[in-house]
N, C-alpha and C positions, 0 to 999 in steps of 0.2 A: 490788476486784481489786488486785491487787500489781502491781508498774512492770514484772516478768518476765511478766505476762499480757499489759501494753498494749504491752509492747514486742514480745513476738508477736505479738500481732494486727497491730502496724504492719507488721512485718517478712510476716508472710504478703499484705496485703493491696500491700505494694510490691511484693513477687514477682507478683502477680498482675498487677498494672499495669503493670511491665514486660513481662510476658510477652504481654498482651493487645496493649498497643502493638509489641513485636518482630511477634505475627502480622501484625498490621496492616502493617507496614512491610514486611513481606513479601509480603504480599499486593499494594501499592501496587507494587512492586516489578517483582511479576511481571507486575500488568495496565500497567506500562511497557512492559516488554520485548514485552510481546503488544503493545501497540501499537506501539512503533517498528519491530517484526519486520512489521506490518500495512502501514506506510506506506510502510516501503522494497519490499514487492511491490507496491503500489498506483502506488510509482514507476517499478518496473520493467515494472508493464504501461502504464503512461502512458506511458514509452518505446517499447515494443514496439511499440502503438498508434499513436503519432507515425511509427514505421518502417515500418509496415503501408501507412498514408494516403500517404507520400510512395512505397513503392512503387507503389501504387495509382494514382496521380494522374501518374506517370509514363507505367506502361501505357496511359492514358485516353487522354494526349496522343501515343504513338506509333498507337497506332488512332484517333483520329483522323485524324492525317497520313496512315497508309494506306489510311483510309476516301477522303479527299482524292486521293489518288493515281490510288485505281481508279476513282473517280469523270471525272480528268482522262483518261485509256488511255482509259475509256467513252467519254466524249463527241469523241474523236480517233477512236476507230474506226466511231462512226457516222455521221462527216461524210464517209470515207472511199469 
């Protein structure tokens, strides 16, 4: 073979490996963005959730104290 054959073959077989690695890197690329796009909702519901529990634990303890309340009026109107 002549140096204008091997020097196409190299030249076709670099294009190719570039090209494979450019997919590649694209590919990596994109299952980044899929995950960083994943974590930042993962974070917004871990917040969400943190906001949920502290409303929740709020209400618990104003019913309690109401529960508390009607319990004292109860036992005040039956001594009465």
């Amino acid at each position: 073979m002549s140096k204008v054959t091997y020097l196409a073959i190299l030249l076709a077989l670099a294009t190719v490996g570039l090209t494979t690695i450019s997919g590649c890197a694209t590919t990596v690329s994109t299952a980044d963005a899929k995950a960083t796009s994943a974590m930042a909702e993962a974070r917004k519901a871990s917040n969400d959730a943190a906001a949920a529990l502290k409303v929740a634990k709020q209400a618990q303890k104003e019913a309690e104290e109401n529960k508390a309340r009607i319990d004292r009026m109860f036992k005040q109107t039956m001594r009465k």
